[in-house]
SEMI-67445 format. One record per atom (N, C-alpha, C, O, CB): residue number from 1; residue in three letters; x, y, z. Coordinates in steps of 0.1 Angstrom, whole numbers. Glycine has a CB too. Example, Ala and Ser with C-alpha at 12.3 -4.5 7.8 and 13.67 -1.06 7.14 Angstrom:
BEGIN
(atom 1, 'ALA', (132, -57, 78)),
(atom 1, 'ALA', (123, -45, 78)),
(atom 1, 'ALA', (132, -33, 78)),
(atom 1, 'ALA', (142, -33, 85)),
(atom 1, 'ALA', (113, -45, 90)),
(atom 2, 'SER', (128, -22, 71)),
(atom 2, 'SER', (137, -11, 71)),
(atom 2, 'SER', (129, 0, 79)),
(atom 2, 'SER', (134, 11, 80)),
(atom 2, 'SER', (141, -6, 57)),
end
This chain:
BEGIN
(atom 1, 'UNK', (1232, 1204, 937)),
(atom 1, 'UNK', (1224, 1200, 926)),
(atom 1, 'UNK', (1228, 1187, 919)),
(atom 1, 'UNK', (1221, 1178, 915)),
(atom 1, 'UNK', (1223, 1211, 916)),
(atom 2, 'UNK', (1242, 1187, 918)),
(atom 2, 'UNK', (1246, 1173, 913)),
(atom 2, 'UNK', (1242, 1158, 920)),
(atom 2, 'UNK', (1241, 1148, 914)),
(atom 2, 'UNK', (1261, 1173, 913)),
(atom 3, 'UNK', (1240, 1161, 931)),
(atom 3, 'UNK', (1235, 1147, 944)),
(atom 3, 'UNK', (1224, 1144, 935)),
(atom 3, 'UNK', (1223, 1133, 929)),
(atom 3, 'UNK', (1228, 1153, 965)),
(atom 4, 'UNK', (1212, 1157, 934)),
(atom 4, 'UNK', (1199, 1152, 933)),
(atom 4, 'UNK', (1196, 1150, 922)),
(atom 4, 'UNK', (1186, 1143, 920)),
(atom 4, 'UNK', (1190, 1159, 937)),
(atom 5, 'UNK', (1205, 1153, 912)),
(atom 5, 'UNK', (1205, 1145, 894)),
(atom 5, 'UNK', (1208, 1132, 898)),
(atom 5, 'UNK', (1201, 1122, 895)),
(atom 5, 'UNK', (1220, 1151, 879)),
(atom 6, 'UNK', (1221, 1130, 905)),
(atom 6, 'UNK', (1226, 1115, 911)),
(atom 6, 'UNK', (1218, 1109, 912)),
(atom 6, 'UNK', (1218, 1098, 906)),
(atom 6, 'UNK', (1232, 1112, 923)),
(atom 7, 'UNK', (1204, 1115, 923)),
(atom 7, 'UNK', (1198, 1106, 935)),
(atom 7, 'UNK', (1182, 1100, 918)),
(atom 7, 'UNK', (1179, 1089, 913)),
(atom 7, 'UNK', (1191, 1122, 955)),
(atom 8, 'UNK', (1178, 1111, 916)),
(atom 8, 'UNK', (1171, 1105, 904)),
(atom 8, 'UNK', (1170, 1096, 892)),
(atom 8, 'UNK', (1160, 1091, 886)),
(atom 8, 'UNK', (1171, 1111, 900)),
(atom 9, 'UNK', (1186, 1098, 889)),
(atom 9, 'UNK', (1189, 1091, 877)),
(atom 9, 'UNK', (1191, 1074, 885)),
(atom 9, 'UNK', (1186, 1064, 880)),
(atom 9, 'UNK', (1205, 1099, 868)),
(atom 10, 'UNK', (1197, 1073, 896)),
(atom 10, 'UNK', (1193, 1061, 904)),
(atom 10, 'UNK', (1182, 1056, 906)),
(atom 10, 'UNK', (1181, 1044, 903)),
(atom 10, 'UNK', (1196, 1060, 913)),
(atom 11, 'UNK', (1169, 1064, 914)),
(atom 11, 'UNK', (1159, 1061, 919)),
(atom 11, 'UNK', (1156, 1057, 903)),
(atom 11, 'UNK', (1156, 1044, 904)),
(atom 11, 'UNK', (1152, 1071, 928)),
(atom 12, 'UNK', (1153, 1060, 889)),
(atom 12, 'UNK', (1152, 1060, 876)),
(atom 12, 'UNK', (1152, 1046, 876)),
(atom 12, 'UNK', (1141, 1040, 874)),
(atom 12, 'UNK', (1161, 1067, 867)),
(atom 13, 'UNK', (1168, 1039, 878)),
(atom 13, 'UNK', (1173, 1024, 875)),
(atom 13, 'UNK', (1166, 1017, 882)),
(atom 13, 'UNK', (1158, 1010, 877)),
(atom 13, 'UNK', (1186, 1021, 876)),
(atom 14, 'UNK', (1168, 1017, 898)),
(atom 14, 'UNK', (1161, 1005, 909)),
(atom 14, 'UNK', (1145, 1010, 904)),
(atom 14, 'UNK', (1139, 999, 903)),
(atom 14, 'UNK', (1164, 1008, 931)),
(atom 15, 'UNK', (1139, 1020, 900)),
(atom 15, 'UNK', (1123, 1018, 896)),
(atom 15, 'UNK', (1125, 1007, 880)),
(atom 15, 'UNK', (1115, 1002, 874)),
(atom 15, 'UNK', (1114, 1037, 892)),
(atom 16, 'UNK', (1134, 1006, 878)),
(atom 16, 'UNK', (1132, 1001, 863)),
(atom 16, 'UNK', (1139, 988, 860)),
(atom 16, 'UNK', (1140, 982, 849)),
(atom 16, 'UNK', (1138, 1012, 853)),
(atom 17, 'UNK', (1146, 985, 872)),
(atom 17, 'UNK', (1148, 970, 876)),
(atom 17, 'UNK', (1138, 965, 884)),
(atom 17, 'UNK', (1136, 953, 881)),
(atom 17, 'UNK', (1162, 967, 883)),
(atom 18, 'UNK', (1130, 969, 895)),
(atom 18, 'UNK', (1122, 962, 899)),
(atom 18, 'UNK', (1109, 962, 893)),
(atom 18, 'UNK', (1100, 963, 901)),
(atom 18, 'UNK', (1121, 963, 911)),
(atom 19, 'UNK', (1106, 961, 879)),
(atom 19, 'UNK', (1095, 964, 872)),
(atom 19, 'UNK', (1101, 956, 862)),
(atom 19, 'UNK', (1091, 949, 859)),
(atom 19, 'UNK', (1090, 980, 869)),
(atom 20, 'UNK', (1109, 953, 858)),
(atom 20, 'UNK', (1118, 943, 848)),
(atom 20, 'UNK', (1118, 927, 859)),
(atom 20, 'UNK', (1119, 916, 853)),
(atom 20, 'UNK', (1138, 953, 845)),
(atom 21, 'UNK', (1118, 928, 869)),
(atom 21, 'UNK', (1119, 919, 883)),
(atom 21, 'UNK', (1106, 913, 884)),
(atom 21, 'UNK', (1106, 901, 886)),
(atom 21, 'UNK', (1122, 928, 898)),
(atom 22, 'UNK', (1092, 921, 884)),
(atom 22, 'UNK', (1079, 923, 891)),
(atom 22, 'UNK', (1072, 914, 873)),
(atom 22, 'UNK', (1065, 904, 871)),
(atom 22, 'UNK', (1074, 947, 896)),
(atom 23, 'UNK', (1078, 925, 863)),
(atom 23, 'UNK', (1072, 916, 852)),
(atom 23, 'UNK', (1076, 901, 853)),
(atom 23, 'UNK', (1068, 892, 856)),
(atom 23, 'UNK', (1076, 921, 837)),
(atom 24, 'UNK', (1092, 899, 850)),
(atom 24, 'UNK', (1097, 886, 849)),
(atom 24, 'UNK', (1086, 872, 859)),
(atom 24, 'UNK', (1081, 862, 854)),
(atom 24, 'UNK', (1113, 889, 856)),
(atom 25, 'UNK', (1085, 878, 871)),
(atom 25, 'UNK', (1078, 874, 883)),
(atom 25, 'UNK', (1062, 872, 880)),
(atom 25, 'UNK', (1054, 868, 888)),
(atom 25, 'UNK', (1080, 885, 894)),
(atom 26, 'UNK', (1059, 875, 869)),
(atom 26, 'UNK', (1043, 872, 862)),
(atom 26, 'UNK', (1038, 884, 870)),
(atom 26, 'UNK', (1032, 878, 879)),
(atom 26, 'UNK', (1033, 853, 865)),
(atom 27, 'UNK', (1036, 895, 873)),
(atom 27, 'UNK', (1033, 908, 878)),
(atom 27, 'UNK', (1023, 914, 865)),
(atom 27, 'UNK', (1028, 912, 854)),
(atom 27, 'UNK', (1048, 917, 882)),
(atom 28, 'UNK', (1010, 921, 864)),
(atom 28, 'UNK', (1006, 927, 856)),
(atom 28, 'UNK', (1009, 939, 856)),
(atom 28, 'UNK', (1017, 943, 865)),
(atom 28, 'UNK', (995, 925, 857)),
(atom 29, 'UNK', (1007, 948, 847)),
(atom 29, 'UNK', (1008, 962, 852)),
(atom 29, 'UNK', (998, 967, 861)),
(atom 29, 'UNK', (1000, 977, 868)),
(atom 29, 'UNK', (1010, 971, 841)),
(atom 30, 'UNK', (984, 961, 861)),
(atom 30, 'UNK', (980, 968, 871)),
(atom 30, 'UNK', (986, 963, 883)),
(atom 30, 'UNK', (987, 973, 891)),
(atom 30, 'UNK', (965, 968, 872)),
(atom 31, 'UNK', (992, 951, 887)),
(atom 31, 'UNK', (997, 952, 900)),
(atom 31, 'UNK', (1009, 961, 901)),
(atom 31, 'UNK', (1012, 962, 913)),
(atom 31, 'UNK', (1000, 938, 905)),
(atom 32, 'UNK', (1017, 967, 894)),
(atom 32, 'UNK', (1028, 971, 892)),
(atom 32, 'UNK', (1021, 987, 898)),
(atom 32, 'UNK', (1023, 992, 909)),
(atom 32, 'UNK', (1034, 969, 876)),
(atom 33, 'UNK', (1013, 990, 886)),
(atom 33, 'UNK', (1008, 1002, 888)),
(atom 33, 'UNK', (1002, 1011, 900)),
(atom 33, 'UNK', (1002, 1023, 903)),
(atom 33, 'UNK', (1001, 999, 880)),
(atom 34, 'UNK', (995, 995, 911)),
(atom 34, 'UNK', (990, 998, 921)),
(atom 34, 'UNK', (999, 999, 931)),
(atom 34, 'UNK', (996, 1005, 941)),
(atom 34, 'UNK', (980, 991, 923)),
(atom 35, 'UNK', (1015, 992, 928)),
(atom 35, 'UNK', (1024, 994, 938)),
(atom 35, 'UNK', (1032, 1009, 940)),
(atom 35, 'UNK', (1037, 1014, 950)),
(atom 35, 'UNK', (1033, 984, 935)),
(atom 36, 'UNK', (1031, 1012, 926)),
(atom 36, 'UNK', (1037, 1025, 920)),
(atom 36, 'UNK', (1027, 1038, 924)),
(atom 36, 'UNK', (1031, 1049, 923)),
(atom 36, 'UNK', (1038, 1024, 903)),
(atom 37, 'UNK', (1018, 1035, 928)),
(atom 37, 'UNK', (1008, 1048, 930)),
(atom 37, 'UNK', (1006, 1055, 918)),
(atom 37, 'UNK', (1006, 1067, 917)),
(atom 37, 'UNK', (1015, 1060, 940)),
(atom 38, 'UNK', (1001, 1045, 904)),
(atom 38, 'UNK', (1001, 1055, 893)),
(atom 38, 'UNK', (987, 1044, 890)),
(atom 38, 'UNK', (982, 1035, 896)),
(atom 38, 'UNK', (1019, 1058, 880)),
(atom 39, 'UNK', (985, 1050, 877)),
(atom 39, 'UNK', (973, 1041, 870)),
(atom 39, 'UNK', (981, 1033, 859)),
(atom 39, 'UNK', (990, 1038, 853)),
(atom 39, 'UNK', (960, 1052, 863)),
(atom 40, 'UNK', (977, 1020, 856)),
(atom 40, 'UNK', (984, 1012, 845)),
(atom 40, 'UNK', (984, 1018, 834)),
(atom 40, 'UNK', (994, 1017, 828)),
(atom 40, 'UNK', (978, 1000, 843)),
(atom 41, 'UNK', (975, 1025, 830)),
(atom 41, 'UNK', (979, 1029, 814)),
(atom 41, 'UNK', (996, 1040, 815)),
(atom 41, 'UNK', (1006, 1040, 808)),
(atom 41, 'UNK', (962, 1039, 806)),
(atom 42, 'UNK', (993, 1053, 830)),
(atom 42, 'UNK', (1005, 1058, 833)),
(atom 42, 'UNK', (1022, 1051, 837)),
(atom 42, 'UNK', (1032, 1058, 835)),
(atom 42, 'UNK', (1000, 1065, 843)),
(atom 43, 'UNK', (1023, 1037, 842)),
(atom 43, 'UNK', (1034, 1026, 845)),
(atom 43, 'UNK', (1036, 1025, 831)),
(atom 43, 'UNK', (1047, 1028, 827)),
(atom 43, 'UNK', (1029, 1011, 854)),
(atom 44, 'UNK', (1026, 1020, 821)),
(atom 44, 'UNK', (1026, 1009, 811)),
(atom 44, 'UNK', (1035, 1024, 799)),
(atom 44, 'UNK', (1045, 1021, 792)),
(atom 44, 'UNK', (1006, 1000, 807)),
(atom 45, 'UNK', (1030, 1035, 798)),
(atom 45, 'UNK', (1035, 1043, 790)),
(atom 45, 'UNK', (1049, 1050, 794)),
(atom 45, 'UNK', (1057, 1055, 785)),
(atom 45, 'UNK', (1024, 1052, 787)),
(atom 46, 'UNK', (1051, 1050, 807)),
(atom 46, 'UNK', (1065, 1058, 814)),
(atom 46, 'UNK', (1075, 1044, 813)),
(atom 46, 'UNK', (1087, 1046, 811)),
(atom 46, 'UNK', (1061, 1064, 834)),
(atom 47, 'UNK', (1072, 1036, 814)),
(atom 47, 'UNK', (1083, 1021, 822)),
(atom 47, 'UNK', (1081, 1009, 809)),
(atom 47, 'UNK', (1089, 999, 810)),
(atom 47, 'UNK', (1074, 1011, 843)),
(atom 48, 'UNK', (1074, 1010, 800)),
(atom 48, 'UNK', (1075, 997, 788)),
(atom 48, 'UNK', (1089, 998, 781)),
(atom 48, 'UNK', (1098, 989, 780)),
(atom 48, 'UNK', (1063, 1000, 775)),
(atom 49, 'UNK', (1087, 1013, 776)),
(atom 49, 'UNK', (1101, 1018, 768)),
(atom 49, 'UNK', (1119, 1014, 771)),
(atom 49, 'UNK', (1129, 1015, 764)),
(atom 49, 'UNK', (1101, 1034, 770)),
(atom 50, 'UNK', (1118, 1009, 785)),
(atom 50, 'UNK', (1126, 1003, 793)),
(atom 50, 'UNK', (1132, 992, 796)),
(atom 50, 'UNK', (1144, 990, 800)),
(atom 50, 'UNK', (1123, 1004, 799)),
(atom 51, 'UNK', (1121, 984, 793)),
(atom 51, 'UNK', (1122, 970, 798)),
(atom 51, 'UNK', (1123, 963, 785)),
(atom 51, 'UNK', (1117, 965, 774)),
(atom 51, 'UNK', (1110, 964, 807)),
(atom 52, 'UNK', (1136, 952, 788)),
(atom 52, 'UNK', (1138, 944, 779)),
(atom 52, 'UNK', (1130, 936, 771)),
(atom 52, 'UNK', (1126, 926, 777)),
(atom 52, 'UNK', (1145, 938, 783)),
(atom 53, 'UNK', (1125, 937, 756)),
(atom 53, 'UNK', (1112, 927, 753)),
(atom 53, 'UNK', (1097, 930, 762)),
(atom 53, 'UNK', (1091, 922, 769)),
(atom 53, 'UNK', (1117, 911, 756)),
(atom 54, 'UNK', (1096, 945, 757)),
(atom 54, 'UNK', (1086, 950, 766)),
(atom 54, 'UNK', (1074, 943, 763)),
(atom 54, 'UNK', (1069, 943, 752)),
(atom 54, 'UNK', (1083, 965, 766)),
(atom 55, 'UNK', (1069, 936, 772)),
(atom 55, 'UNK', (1052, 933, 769)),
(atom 55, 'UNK', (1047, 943, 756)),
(atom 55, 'UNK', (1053, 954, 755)),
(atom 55, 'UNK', (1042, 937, 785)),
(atom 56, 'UNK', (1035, 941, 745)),
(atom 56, 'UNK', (1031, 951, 739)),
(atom 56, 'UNK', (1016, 949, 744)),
(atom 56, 'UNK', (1008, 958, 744)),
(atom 56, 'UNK', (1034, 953, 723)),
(atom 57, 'UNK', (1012, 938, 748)),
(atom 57, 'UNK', (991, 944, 755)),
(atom 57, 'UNK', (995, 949, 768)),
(atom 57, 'UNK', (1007, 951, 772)),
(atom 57, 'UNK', (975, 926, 758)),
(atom 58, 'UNK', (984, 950, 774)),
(atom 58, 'UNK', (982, 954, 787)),
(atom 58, 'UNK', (974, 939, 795)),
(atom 58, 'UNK', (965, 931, 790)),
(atom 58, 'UNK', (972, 969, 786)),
(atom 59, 'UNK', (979, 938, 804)),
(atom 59, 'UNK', (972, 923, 815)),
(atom 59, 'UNK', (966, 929, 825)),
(atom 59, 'UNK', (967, 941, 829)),
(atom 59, 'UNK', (985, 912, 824)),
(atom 60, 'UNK', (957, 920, 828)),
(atom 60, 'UNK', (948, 931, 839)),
(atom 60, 'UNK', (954, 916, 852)),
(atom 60, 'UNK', (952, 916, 864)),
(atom 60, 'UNK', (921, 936, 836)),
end
């Protein structure tokens, strides 16, 4: 059980550096969103809280 807290709390960081990467990179959240298999408002409310100087609108 400890691997798969491991394996999460990682997968957590590389999702939350390449979205910190993807913004930097002029990325919207809907492109983010559509890479993620989620809907932008779901990226934008899970992954903002995260990122350094989070965007506060939404970019289409």
């Amino acid at each position: 059980m400890a691997a798969v807290v491991a394996l999460r709390l990682m997968a957590d960081r590389l999702e939350t550096a390449a979205v910190t990467a993807a913004l930097e990179q002029g990325w919207s959240w809907t492109q983010i969103a559509q890479a993620l298999g989620v809907s932008k408002q779901a990226a934008h409310k899970r992954l903002s809280p995260h990122m350094p100087q989070a965007p506060q609108t939404f970019r289409s």
